[in-house]
Backbone as JSON, one array per atom type, in Angstrom:
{
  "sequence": "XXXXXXXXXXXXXXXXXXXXXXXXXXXXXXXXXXXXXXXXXXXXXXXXXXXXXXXXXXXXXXXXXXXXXXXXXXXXXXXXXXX",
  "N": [[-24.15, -22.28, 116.39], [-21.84, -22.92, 113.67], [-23.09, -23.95, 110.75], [-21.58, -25.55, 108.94], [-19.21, -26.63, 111.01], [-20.79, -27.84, 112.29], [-21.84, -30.04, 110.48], [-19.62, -31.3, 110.06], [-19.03, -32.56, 112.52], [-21.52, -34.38, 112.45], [-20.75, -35.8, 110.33], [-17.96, -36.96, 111.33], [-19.42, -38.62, 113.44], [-20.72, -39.83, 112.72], [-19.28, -41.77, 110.9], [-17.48, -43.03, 112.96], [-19.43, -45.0, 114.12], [-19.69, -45.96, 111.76], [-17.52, -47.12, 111.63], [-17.29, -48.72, 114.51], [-19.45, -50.44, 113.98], [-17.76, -52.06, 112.3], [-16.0, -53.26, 112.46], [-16.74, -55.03, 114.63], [-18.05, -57.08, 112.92], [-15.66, -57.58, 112.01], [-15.09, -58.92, 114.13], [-16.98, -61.05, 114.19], [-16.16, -62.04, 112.13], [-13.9, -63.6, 112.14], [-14.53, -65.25, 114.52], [-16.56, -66.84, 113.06], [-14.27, -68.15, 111.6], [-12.59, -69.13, 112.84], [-14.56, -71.37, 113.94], [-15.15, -72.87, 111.2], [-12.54, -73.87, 110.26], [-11.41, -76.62, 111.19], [-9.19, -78.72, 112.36], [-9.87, -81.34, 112.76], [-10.99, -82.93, 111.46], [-13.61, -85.47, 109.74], [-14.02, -86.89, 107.19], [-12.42, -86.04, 103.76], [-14.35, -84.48, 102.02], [-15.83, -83.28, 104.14], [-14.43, -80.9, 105.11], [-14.63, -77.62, 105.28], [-14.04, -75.67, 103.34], [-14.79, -73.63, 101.17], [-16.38, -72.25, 102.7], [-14.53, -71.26, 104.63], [-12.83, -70.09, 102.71], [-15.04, -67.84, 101.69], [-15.27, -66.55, 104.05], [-12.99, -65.07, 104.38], [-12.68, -63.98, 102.38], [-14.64, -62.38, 102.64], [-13.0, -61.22, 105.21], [-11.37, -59.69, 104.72], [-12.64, -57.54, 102.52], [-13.58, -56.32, 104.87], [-11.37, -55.19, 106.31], [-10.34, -53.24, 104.56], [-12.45, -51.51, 104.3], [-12.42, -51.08, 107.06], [-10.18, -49.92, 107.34], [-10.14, -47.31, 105.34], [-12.15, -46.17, 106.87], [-11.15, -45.11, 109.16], [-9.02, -43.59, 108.4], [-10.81, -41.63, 107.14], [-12.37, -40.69, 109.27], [-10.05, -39.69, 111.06], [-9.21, -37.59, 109.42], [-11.52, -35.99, 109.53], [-11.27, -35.43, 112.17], [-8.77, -33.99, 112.32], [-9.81, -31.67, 110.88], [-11.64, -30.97, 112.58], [-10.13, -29.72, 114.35], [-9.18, -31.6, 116.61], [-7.62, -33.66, 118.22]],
  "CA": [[-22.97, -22.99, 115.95], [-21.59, -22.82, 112.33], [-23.32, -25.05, 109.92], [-20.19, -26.73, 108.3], [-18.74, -27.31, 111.49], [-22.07, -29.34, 112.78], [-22.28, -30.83, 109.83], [-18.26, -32.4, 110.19], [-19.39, -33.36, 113.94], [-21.99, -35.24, 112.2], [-20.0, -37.3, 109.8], [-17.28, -37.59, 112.67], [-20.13, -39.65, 114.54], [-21.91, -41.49, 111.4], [-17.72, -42.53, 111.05], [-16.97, -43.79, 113.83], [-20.47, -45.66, 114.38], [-19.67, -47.27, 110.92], [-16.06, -47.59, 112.26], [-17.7, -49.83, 115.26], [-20.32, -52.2, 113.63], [-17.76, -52.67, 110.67], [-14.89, -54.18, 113.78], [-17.69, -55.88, 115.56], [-18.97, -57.83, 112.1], [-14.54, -58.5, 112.38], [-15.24, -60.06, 115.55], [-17.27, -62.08, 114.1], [-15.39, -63.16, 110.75], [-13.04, -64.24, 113.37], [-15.13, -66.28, 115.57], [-16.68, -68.05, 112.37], [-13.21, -69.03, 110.84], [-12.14, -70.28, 114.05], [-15.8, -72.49, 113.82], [-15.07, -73.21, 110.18], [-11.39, -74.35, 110.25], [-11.52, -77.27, 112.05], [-8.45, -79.76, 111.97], [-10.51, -82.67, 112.95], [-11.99, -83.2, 110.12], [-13.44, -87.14, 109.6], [-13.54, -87.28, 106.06], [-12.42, -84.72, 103.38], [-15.86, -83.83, 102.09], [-16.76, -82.36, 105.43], [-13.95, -79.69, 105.38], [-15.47, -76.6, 104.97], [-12.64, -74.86, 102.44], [-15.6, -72.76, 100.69], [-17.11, -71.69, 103.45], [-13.43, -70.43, 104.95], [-12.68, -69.16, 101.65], [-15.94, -67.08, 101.67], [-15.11, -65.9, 105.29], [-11.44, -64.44, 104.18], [-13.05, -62.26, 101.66], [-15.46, -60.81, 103.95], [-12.66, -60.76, 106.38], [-10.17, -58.64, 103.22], [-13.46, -56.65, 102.37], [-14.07, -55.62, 105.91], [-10.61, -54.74, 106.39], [-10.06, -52.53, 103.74], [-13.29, -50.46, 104.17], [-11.95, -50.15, 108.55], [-8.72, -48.35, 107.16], [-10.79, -46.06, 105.05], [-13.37, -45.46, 107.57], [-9.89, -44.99, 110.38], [-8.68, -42.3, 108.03], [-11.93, -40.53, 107.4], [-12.09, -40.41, 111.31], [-8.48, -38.83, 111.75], [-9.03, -36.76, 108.56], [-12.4, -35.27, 110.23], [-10.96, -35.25, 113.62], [-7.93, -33.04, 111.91], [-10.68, -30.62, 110.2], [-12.38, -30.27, 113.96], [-9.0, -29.16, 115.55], [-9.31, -32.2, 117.55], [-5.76, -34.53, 117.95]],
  "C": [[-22.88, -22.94, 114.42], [-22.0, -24.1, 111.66], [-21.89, -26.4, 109.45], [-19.31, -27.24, 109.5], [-19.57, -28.48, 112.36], [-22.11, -30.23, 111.68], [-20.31, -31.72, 109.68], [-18.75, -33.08, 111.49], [-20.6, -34.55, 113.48], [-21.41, -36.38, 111.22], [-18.76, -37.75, 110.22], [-17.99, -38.85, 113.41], [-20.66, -40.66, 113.54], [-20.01, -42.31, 111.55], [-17.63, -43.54, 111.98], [-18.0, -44.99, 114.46], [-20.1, -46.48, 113.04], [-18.13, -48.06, 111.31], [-16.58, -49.03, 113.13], [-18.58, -50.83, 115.14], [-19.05, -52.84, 112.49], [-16.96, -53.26, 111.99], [-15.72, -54.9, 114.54], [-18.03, -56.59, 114.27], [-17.36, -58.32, 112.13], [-14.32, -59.66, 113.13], [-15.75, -61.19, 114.98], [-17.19, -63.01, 112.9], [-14.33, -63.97, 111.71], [-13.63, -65.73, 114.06], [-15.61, -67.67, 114.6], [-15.61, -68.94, 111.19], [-12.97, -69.87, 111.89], [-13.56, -71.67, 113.8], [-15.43, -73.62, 112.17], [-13.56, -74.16, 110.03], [-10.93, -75.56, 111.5], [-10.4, -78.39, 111.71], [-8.63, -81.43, 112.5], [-11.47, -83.09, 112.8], [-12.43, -84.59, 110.05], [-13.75, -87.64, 107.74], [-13.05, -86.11, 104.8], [-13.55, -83.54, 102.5], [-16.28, -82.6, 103.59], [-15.88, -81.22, 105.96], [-14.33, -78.8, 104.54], [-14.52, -75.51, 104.11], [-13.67, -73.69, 101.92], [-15.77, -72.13, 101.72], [-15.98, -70.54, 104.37], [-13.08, -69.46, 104.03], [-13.74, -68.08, 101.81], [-15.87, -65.79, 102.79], [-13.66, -64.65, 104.99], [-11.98, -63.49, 103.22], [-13.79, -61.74, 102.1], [-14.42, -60.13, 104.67], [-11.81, -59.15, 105.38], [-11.22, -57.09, 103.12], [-12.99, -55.91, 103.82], [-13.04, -54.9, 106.26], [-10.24, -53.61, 105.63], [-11.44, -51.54, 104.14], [-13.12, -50.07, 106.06], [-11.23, -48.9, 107.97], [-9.22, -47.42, 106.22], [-11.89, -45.55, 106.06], [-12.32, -44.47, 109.07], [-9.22, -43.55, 109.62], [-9.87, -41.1, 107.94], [-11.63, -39.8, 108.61], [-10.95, -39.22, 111.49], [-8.63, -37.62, 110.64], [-10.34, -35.64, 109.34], [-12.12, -34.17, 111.42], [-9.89, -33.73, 113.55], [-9.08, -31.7, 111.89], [-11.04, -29.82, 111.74], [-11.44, -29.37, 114.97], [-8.83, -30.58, 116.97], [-7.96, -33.06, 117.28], [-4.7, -33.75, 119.0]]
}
């Protein structure tokens, strides 16, 4: 098989493997806003505003490095003849 095209099939697969932990660590900016954002709160000390805040720029980060990892992918996928 031609070097350069094993070596796109390999950063096709590293891709899409970082593609799927980076949407699975989504899942779980998700799960801990929902935990964090709680509207029954009992005093205002004990709402967790940092801790949401903190979560929204992971969630921004994480987002922004999917849709470059989603183009890689399709840009690869192009290269392979695949689409």
């Amino acid at each position: 098989m031609n070097p350069a095209l094993m070596q796109l099939r390999i950063e096709l697969s590293n891709a899409k493997k970082d593609f799927t932990e980076k949407e699975l660590k989504m899942k779980r900016l998700f799960w801990e806003l929902q935990t964090f954002a709680n509207p029954y709160y009992k005093t205002v000390e004990t709402i967790k505003a940092e801790e949401i805040l903190q979560c929204a720029k992971d969630m921004l980060s994480t987002k922004k490095e999917l849709i470059t990892l989603q183009e890689k992918v399709k840009l690869l996928k192009t290269d392979l003849g695949e689409n």
